[in-house]
Backbone as CSV, one residue per row, in Angstrom:
resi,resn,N_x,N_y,N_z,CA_x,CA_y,CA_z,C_x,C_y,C_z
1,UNK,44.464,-64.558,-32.932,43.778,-63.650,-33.816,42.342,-63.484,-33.320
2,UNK,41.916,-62.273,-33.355,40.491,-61.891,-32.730,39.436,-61.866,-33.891
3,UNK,38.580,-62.230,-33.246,37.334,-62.246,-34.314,37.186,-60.931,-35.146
4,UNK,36.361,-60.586,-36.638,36.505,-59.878,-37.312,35.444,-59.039,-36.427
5,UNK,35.840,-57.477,-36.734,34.697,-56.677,-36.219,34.006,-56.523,-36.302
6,UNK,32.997,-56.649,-37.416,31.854,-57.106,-38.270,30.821,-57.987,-37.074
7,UNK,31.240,-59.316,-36.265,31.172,-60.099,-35.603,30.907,-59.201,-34.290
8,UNK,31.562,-58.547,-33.914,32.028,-57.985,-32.364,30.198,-57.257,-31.766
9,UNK,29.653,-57.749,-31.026,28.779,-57.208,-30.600,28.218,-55.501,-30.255
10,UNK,29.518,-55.411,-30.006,30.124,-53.667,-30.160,30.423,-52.960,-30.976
11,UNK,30.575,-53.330,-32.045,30.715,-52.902,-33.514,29.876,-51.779,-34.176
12,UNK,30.636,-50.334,-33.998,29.824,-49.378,-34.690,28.987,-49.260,-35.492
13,UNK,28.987,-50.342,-36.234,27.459,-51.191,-37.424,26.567,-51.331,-36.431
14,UNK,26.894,-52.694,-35.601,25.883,-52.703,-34.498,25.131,-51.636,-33.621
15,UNK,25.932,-51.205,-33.144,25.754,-50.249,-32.101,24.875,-49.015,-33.272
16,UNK,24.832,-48.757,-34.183,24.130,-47.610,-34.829,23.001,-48.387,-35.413
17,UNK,22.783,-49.559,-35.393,21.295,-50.689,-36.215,20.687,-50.471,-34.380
18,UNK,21.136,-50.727,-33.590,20.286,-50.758,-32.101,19.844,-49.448,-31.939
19,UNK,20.181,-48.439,-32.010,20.336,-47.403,-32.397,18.942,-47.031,-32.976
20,UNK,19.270,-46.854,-34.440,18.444,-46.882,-35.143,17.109,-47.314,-34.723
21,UNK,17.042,-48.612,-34.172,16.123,-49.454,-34.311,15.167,-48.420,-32.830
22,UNK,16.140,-48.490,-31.882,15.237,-47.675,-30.722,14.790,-46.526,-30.947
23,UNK,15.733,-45.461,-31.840,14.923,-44.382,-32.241,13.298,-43.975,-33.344
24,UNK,13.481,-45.209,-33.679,12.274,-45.600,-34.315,11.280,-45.807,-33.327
25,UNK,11.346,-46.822,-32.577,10.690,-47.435,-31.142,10.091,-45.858,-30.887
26,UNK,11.289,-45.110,-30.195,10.715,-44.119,-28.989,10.742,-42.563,-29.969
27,UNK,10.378,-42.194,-31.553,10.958,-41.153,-31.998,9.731,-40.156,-31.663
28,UNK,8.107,-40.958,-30.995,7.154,-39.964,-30.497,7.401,-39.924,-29.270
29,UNK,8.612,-39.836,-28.571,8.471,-39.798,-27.381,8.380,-37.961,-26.764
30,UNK,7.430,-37.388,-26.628,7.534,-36.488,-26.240,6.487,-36.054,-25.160
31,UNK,6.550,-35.139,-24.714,6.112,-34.825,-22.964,4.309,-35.223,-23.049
32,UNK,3.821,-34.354,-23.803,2.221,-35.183,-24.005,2.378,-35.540,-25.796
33,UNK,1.168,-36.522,-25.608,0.923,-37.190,-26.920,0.055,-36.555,-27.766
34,UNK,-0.011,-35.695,-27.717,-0.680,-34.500,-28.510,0.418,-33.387,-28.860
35,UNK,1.254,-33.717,-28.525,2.493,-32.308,-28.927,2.366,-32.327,-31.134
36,UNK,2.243,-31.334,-30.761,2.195,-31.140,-32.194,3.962,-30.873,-32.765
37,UNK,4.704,-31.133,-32.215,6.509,-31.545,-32.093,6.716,-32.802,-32.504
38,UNK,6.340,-33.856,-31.856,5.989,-34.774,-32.355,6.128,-35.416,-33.424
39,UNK,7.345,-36.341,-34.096,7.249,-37.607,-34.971,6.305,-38.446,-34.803
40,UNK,5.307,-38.510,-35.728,4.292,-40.133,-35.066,5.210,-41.225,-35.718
41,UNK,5.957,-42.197,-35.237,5.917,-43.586,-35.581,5.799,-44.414,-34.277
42,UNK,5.761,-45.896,-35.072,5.693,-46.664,-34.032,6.488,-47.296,-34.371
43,UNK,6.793,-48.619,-33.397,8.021,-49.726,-34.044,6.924,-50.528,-35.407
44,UNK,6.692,-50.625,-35.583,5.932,-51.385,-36.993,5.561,-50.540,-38.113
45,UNK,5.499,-49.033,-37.515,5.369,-48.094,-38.907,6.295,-48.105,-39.750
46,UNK,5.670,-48.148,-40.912,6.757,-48.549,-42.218,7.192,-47.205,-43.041
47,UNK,6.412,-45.935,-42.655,5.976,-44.852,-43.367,7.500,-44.461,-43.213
48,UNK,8.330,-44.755,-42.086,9.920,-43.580,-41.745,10.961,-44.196,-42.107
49,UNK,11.918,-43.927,-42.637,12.956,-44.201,-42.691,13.987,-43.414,-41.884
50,UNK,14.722,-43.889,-40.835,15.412,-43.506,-39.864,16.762,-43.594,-39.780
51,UNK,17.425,-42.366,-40.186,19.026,-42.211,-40.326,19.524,-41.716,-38.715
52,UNK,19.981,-42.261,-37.874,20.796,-41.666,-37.021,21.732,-40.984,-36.710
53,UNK,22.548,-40.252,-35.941,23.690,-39.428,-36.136,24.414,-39.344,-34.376
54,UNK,25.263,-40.213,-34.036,25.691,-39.931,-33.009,26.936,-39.161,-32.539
55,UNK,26.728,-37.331,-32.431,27.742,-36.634,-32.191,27.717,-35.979,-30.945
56,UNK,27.197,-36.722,-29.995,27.035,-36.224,-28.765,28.066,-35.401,-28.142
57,UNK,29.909,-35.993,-28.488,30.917,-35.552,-27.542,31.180,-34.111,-28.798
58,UNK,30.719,-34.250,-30.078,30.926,-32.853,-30.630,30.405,-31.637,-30.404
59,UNK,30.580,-30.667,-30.671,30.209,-28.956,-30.563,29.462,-28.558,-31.997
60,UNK,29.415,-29.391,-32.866,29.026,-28.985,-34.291,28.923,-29.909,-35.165
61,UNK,28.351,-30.332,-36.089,27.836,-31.148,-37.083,28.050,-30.563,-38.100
62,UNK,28.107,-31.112,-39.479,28.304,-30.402,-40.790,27.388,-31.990,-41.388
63,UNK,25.640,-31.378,-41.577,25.161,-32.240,-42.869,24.880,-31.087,-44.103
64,UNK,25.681,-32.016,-45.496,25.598,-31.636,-46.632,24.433,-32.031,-47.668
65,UNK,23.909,-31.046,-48.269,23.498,-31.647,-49.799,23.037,-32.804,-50.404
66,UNK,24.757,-32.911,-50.591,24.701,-34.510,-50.726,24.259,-35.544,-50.199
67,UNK,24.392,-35.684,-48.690,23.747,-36.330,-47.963,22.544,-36.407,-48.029
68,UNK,21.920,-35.027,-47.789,20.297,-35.448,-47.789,20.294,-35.989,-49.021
69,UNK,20.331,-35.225,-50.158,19.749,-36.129,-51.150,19.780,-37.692,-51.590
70,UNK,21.581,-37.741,-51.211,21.057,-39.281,-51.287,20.267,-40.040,-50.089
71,UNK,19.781,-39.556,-48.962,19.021,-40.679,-47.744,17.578,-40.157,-48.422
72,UNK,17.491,-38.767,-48.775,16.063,-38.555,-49.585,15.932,-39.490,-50.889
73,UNK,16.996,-40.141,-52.067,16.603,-41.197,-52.748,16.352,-42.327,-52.277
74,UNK,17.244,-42.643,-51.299,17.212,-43.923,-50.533,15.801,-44.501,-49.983
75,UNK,15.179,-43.054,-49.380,13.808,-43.752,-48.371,12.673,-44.044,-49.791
76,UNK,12.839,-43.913,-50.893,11.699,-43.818,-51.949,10.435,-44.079,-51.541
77,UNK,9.866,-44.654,-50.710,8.492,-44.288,-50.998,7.975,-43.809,-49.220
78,UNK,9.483,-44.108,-48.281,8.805,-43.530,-47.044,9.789,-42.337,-46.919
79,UNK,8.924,-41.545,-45.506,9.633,-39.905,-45.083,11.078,-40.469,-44.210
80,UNK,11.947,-39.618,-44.991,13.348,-39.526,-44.214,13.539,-38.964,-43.055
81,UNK,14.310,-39.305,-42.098,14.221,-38.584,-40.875,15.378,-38.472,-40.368
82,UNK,15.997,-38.144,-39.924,17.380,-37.805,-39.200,17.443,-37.782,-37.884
83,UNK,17.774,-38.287,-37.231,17.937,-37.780,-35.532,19.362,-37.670,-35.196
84,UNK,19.650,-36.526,-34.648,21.178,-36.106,-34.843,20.727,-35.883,-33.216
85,UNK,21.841,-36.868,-32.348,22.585,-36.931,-30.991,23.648,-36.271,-30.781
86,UNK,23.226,-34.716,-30.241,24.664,-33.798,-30.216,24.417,-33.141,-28.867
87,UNK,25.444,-33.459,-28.195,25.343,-32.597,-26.914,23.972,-33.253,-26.053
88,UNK,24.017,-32.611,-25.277,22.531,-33.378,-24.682,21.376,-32.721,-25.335
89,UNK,21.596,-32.800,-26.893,20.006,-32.360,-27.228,19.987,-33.834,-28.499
90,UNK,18.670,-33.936,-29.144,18.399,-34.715,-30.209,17.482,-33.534,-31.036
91,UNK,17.773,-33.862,-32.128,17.532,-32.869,-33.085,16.738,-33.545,-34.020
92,UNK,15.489,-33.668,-34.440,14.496,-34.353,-35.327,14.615,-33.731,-36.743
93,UNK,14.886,-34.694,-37.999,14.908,-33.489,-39.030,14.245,-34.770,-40.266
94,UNK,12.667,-34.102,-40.020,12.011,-34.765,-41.538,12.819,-34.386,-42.581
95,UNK,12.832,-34.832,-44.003,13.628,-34.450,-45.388,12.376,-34.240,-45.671
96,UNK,11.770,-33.045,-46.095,11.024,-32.932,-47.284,11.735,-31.904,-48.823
97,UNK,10.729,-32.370,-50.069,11.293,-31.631,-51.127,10.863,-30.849,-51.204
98,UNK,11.433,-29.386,-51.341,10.775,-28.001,-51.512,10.318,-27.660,-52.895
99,UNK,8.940,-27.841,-52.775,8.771,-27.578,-54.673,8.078,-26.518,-54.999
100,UNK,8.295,-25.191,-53.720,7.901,-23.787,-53.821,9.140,-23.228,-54.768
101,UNK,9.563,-23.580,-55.466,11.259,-22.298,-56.082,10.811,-21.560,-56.936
């Protein structure tokens, strides 16, 4: 009997917390440091909360509603962020609340 997957170093939990954790690391990584494109965090900034999305081998993504709103309750007092891995692009997506209606 093989160890539980939970355990497995490779474990899609895992593998999306490393993940996570580097896109935080490198999410200002962009060509100059003045790009006004630009996420500012650092690895110790506490301000982001960082949802990942790895659909690289897909053609299309479907985020709902629902989703944001609940990772927008979730981050409560920091900015939500999304980085969606599709195709060879990464796609940066602050959550803010629109309170122009």
């Amino acid at each position: 009997m093989g160890i539980p997957s939970y355990l497995n170093p490779d474990s899609p939990q895992k593998k999306g917390r490393r993940r996570e954790k580097k896109a935080t690391q490198t999410i200002n990584s962009g060509t100059l440091h003045f790009d006004p494109r630009d996420i500012k965090v650092t690895e110790t900034d506490e301000n982001y909360l960082v949802d990942t999305k790895d659909v690289s081998l897909q053609k299309s993504f479907k985020l709902n509603l629902d989703d944001i709103e609940k990772f927008y309750k979730q981050s409560k007092t920091k900015t939500p962020v999304y980085l969606i891995y599709i195709g060879d692009y990464v796609v940066k997506a602050i959550i803010q609340r629109n309170y122009h209606k």
